[in-house]
PAGU-847695 format. One record per residue (C-alpha): residue number from 0; residue in one letter; chain; x, y, z. Coordinates in Angstrom, 1 decimal. Example, Ala and Ser with C-alpha at 12.3 -4.5 7.8 and 13.67 -1.06 7.14 Angstrom:
<nodes>
(0,a,A,(12.3,-4.5,7.8))
(1,s,A,(13.7,-1.1,7.1))
</nodes>
This chain:
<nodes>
(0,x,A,(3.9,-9.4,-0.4))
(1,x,A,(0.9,-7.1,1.0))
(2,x,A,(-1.9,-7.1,3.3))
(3,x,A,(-4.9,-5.0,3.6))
(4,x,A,(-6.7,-4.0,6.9))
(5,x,A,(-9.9,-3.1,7.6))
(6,x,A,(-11.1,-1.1,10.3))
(7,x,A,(-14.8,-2.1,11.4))
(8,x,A,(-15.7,1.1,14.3))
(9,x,A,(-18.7,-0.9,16.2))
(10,x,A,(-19.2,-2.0,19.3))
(11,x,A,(-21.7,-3.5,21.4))
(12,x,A,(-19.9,-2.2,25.1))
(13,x,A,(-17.2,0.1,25.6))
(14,x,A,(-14.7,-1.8,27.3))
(15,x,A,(-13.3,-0.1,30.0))
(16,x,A,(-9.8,-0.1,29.4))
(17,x,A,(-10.3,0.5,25.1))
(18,x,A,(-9.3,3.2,23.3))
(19,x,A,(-9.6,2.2,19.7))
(20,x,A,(-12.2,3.9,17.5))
(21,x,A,(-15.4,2.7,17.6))
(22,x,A,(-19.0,3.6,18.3))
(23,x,A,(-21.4,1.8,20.3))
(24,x,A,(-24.2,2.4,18.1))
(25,x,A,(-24.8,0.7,14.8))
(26,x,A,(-27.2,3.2,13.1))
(27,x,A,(-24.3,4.0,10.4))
(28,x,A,(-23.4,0.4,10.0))
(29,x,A,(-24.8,-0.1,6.4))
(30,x,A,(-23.3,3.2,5.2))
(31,x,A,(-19.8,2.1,6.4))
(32,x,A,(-20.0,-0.7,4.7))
(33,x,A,(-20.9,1.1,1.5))
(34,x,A,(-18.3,3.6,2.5))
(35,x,A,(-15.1,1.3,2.8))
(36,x,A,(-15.7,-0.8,-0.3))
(37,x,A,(-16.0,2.8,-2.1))
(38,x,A,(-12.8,3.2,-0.7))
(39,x,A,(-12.0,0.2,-1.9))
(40,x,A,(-12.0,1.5,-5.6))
(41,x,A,(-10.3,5.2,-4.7))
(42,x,A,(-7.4,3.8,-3.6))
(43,x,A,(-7.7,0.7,-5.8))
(44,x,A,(-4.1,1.6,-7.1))
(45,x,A,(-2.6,2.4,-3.6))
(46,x,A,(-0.2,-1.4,-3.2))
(47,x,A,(1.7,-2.2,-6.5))
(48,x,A,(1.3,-6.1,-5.4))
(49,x,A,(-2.2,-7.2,-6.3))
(50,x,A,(-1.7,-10.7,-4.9))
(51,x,A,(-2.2,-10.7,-1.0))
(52,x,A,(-1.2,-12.5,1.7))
(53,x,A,(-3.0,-11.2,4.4))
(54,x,A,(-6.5,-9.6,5.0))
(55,x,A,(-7.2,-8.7,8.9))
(56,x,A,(-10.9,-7.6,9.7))
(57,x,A,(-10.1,-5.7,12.9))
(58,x,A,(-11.9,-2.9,14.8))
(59,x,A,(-14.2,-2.6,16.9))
(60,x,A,(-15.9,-5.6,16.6))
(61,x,A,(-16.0,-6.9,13.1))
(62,x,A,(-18.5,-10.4,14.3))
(63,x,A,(-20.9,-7.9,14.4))
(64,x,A,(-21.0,-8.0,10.5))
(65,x,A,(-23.9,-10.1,8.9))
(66,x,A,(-23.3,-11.9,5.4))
(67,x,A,(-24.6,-9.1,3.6))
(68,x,A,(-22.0,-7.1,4.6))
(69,x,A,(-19.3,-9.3,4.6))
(70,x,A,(-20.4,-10.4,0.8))
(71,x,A,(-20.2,-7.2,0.0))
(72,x,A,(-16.7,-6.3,1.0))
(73,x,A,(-14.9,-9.5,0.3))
(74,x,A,(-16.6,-8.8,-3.2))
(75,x,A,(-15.1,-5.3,-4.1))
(76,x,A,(-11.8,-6.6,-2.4))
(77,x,A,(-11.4,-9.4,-5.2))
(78,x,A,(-12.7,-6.4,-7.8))
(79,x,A,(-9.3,-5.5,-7.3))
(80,x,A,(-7.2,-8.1,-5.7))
(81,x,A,(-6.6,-11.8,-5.8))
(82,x,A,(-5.7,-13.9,-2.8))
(83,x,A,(-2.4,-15.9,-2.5))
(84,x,A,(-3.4,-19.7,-2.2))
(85,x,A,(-1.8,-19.7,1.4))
(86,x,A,(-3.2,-16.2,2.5))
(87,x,A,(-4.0,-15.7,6.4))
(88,x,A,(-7.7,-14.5,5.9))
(89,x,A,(-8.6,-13.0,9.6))
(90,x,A,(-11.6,-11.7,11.5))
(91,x,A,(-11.8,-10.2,15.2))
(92,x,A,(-14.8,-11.7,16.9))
(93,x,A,(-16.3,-11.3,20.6))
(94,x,A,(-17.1,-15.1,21.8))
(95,x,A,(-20.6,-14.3,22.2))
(96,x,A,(-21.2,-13.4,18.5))
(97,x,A,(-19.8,-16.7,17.2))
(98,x,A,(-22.8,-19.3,17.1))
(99,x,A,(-22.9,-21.8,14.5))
(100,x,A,(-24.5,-19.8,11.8))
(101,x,A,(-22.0,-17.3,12.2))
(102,x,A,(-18.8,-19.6,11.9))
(103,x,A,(-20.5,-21.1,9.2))
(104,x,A,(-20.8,-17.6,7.5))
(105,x,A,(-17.4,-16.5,8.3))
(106,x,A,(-16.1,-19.6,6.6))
(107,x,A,(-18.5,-19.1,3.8))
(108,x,A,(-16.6,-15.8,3.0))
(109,x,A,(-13.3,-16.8,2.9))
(110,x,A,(-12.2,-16.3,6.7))
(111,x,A,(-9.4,-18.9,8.0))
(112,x,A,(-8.6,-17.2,11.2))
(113,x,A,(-10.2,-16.1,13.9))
(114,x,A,(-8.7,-13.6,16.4))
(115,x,A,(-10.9,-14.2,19.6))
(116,x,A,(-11.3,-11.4,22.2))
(117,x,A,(-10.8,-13.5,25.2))
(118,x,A,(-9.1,-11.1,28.0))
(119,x,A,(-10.0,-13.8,30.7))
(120,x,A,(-11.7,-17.2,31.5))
(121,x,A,(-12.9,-15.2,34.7))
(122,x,A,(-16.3,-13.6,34.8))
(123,x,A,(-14.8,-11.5,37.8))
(124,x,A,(-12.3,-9.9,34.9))
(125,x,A,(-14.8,-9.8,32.5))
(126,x,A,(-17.3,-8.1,34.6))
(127,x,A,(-14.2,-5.5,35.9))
(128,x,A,(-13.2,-4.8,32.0))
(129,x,A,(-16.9,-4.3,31.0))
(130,x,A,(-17.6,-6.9,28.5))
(131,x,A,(-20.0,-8.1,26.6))
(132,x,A,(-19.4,-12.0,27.0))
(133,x,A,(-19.0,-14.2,30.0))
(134,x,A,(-16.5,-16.8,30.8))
(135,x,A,(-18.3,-19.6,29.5))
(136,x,A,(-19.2,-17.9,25.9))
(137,x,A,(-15.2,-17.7,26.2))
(138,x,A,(-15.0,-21.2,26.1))
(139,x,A,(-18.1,-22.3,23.9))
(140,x,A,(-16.7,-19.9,20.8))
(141,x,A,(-12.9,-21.4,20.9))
(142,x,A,(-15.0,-25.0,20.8))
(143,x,A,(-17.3,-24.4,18.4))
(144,x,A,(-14.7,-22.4,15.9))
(145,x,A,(-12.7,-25.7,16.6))
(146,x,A,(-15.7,-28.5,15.6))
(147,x,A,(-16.1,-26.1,12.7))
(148,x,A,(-12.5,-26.7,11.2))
(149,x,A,(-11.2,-23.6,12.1))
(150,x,A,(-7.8,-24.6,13.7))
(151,x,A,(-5.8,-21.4,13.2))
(152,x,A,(-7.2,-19.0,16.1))
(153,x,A,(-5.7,-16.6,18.3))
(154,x,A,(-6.8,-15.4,22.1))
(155,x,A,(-6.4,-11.8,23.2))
(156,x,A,(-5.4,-12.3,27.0))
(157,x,A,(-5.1,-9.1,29.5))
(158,x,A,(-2.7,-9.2,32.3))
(159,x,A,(-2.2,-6.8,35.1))
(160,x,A,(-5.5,-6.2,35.8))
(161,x,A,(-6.7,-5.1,39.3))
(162,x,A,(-8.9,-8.2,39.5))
(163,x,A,(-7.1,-10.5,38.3))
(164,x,A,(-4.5,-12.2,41.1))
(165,x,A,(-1.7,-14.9,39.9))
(166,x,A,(-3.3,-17.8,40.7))
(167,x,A,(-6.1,-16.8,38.0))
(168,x,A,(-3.6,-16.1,35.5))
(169,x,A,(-1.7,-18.6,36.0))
(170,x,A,(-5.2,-20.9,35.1))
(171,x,A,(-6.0,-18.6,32.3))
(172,x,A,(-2.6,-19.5,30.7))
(173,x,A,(-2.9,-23.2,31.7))
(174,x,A,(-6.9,-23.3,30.2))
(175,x,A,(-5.6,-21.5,26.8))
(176,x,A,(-3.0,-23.9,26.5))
(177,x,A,(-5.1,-27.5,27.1))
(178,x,A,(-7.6,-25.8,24.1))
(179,x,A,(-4.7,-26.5,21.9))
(180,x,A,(-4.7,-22.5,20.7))
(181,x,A,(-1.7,-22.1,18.5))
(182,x,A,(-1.6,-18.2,18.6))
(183,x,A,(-1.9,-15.8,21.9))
(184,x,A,(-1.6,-12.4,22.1))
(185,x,A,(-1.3,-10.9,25.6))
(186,x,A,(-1.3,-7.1,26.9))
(187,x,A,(-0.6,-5.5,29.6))
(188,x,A,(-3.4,-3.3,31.3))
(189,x,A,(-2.6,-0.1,30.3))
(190,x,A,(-4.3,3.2,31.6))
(191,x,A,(-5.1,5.4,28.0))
(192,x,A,(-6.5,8.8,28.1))
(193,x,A,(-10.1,9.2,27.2))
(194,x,A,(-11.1,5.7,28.3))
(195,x,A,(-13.5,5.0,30.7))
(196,x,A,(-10.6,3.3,33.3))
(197,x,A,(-8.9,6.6,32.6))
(198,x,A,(-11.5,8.1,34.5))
(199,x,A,(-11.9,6.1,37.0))
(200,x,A,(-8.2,5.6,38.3))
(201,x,A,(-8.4,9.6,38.3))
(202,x,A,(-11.7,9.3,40.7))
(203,x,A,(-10.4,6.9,42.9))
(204,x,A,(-12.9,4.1,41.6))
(205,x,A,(-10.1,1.7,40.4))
(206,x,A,(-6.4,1.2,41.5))
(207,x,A,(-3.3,2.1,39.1))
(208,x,A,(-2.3,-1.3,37.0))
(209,x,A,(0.8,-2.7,39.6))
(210,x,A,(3.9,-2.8,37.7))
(211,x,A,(4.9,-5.4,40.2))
(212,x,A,(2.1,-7.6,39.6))
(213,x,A,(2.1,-7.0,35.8))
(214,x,A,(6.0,-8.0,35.6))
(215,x,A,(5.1,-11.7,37.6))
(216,x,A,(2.2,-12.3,35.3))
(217,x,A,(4.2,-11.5,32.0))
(218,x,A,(7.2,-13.6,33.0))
(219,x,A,(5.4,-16.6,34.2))
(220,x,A,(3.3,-16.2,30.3))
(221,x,A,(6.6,-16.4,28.8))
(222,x,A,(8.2,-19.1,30.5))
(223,x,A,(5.0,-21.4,30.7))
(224,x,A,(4.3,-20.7,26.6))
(225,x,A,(7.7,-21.1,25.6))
(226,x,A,(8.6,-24.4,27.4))
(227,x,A,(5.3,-25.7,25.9))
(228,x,A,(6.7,-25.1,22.1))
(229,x,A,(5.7,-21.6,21.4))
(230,x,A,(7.9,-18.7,20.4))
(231,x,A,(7.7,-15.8,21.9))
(232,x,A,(8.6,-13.1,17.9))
(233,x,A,(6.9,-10.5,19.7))
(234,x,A,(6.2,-9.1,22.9))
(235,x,A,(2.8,-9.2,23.0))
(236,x,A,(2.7,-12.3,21.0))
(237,x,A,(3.6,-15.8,21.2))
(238,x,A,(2.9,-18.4,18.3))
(239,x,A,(3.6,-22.3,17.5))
(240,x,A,(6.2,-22.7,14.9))
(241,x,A,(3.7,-22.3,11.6))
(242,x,A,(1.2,-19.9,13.2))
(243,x,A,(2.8,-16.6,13.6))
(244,x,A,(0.6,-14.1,13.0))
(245,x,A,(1.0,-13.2,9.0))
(246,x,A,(-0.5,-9.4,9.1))
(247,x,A,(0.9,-8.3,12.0))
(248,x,A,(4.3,-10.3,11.5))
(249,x,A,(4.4,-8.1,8.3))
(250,x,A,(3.3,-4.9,9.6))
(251,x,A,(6.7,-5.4,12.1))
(252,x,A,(8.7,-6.0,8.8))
(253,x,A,(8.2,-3.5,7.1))
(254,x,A,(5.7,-5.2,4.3))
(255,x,A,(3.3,-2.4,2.4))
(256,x,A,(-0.2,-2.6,3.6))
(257,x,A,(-3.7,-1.0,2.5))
(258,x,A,(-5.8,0.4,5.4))
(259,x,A,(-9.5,1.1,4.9))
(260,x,A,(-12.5,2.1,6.7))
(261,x,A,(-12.0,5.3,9.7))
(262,x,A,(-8.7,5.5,11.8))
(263,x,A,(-6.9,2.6,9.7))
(264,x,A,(-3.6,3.1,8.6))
(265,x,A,(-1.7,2.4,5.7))
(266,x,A,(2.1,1.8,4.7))
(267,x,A,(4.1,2.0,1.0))
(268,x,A,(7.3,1.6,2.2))
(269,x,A,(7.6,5.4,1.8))
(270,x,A,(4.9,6.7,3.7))
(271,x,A,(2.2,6.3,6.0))
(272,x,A,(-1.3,7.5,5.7))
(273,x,A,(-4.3,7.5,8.5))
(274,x,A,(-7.8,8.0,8.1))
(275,x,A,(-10.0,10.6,10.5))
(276,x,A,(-11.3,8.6,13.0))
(277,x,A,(-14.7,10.2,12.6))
(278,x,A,(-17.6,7.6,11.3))
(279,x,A,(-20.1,10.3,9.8))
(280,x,A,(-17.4,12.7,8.4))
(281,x,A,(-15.4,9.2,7.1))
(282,x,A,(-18.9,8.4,5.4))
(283,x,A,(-19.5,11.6,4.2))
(284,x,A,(-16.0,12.5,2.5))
(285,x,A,(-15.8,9.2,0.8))
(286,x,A,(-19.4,9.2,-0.4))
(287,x,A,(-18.2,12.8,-1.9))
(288,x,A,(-15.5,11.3,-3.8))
(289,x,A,(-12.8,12.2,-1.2))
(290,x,A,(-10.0,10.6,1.1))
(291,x,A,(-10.5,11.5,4.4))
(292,x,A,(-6.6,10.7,5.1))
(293,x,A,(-3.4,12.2,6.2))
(294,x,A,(-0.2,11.5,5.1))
(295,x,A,(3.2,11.3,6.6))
(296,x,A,(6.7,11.3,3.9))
(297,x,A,(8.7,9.0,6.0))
(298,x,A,(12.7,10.5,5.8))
(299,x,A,(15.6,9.3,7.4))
(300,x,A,(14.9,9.7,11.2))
(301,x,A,(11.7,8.4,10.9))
(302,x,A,(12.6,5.6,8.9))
(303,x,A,(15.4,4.8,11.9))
(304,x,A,(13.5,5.3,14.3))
(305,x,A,(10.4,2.9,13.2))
(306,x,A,(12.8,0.8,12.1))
(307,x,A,(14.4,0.3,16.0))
(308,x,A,(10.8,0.7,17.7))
(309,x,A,(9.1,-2.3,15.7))
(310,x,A,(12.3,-4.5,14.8))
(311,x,A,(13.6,-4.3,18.4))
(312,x,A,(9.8,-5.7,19.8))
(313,x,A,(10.7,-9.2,17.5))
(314,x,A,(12.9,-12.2,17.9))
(315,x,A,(14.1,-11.2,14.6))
(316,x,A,(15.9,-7.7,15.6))
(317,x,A,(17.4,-5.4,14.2))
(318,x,A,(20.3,-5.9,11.6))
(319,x,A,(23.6,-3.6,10.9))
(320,x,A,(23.1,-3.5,7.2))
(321,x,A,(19.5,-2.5,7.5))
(322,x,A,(20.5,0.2,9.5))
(323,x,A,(23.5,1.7,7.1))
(324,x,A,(20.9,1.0,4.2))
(325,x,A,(18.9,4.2,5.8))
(326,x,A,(22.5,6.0,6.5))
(327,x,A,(25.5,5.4,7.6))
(328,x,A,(25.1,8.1,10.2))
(329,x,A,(22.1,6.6,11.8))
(330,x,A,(24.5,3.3,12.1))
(331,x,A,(27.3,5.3,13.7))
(332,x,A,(24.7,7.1,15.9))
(333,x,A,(23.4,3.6,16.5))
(334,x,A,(26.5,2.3,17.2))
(335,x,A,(27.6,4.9,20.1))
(336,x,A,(24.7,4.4,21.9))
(337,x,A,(24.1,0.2,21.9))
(338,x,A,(27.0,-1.0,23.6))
(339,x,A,(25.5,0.4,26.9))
(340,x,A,(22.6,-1.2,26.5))
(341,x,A,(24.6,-4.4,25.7))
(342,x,A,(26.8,-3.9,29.0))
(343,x,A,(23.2,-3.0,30.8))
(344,x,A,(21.6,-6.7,29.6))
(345,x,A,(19.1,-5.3,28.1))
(346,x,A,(20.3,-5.8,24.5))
(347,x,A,(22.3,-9.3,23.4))
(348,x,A,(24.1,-9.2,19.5))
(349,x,A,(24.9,-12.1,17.6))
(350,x,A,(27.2,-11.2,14.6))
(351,x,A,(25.4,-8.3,12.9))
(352,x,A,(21.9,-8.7,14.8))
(353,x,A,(20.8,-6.9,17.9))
(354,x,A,(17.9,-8.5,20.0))
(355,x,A,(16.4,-7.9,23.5))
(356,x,A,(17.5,-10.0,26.3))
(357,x,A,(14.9,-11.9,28.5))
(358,x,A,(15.8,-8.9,30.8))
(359,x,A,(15.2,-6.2,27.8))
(360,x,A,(11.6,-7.5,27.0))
(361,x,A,(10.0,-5.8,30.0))
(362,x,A,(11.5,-2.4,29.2))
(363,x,A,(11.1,-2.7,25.1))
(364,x,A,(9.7,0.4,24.8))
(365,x,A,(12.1,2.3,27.5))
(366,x,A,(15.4,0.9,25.5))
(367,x,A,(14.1,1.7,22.1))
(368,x,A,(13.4,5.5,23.0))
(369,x,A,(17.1,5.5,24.6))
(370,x,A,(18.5,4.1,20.8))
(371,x,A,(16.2,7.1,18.8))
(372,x,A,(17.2,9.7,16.5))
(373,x,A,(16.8,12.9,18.1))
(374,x,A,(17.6,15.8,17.3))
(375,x,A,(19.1,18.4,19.2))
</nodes>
């Protein structure tokens, strides 16, 4: 199996709390469309598997692609590449850039999934996060992608925001669920560097994220999605049996991947490569004949140490015999250190696999620094 990924760096806002790459101006969109499918043929060669399973349009905003562009990609992709009959065929979209003709077009192309940027049924939210569609739009789009025949959509859902009290999550959880979504990813607010919300916590113009708050929201999203059939494989992400996320379910596994277009990433199971996360010198390099990339050998500690940060965020774990496979020093070193997080509840093990406890989930990150390979 293999996926491929492609970056699309537009915007039409800066959301507040983003810090992706993207630009908020579109004068370079043509030439990054020209740019990526040249990519396309450098690093024709990159996955061994030509048969996909999963292609994810991310970004940015990748709605804001006309049929021109999206012709012209999906065209250089099957230059190279042929689809599996069952492949998960995403696209990112903001709700107010799906009308009719543009869930028509998407369909046209080959897209099967849409990955809806939601964040909140709540103008109040919306208006707080900066974005460029209202509540109702929200709504409209899921609807409309629905009467369209496309079933197999995800919501993006923020929780933790300063605006956003329990009683409105609570009905943003309860409104996703009577839409019949079978996929919703959910985040935490978060305060990145060099975002606008960075800025304005530091001024005084917005309120640090309450951890308190953030922890009620999360658990009552778990326990409402779970007792209404979905499983919560990973901790952002919740799914009905039959709709976890292919792409991203692979990227946790481990499964090679192709990354094109600036700041996307790619993985052969040996490496990992980036792009510059620079539109005109992205366009410029690859118009030259040149990758504009990076690339990282991955050796034994970094192999561990991926290995614990994206298994332990999954239902699935991580497994003893996957861990001696990258040495058995990292499994001794593993072992030494996991019994206290056993005895703390923040880790259960069943036979040879090692999972997060309902307990663990809200400190993922916290107990999978405390299992890492460092050295002294």
């Amino acid at each position: 199996m293999s996926g491929i990924y492609i970056h699309i760096p537009f915007c039409k806002k800066a959301c507040h709390y983003c810090n992706f790459h993207f630009s908020t101006s579109l004068m370079l969109k043509d030439e990054m469309v020209d740019a990526i499918c040249k990519e396309i043929t450098l690093r024709h060669e990159y996955l061994k598997e030509k048969t996909v399973h999963s292609i994810y349009f991310g970004g940015g905003t990748p709605s804001l692609l006309d049929q021109k562009d999206m012709s012209k990609i999906m065209e250089h992709l099957s230059t190279y590449y042929h689809w599996a009959k069952d492949a998960e065929i995403t696209l990112e979209a903001n709700p107010d850039d799906l009308n009719k003709d543009k869930i028509q077009m998407l369909k046209n192309q080959g897209i099967n999934r849409l990955s809806i940027g939601v964040q909140s049924f709540f103008d109040t939210d919306l208006l707080w996060m900066n974005r460029a569609h209202h509540s109702q739009e929200a709504l409209q789009s899921i609807q409309l992608a629905q009467d369209f025949g496309i079933h197999n959509i995800t919501i993006d859902l923020i929780y933790g925001s300063p605006t956003t009290t329990m009683l409105m999550w609570e009905e943003n959880v309860a409104k996703a669920l009577s839409l019949k979504i079978p996929h919703i990813s959910s985040y935490c607010l978060t305060v990145e560097d060099k975002t606008a919300l960075h800025h304005h916590v530091k001024i005084g113009k917005s309120p640090e994220p309450d951890p308190e708050k953030s922890n009620q929201q999360f658990a009552h999203l778990i326990d409402t999605l779970v007792n209404s059939g979905y499983d919560h494989y990973e901790i952002s992400n919740f799914g009905i049996p039959g709709h976890h996320a292919v792409h991203n379910t692979n990227y946790w596994k481990g499964v090679p991947y192709l990354g094109l277009g600036p700041s996307a990433h790619s993985y052969d199971g040996n490496s990992r490569s980036w792009n510059l996360a620079h539109n005109k010198k992205y366009i410029d390099l690859i118009q030259a004949g040149n990758l504009p990339l990076e690339t990282e050998i991955l050796h034994q500690r970094e192999r561990y140490n991926e290995y614990i940060m994206t298994g332990l965020r999954t239902m699935w774990g991580v497994s003893a015999p996957k861990i001696r496979d990258i040495g058995p020093e990292y499994f001794q070193y593993f072992s030494d250190l996991i019994s206290d997080q056993i005895q703390n509840g923040m880790i259960s093990q069943v036979d040879d696999t090692y999972t997060l406890t309902q307990a663990g989930k809200f400190y993922a990150d916290r107990v999978a620094m405390e299992l890492f390979w460092v050295e002294e």
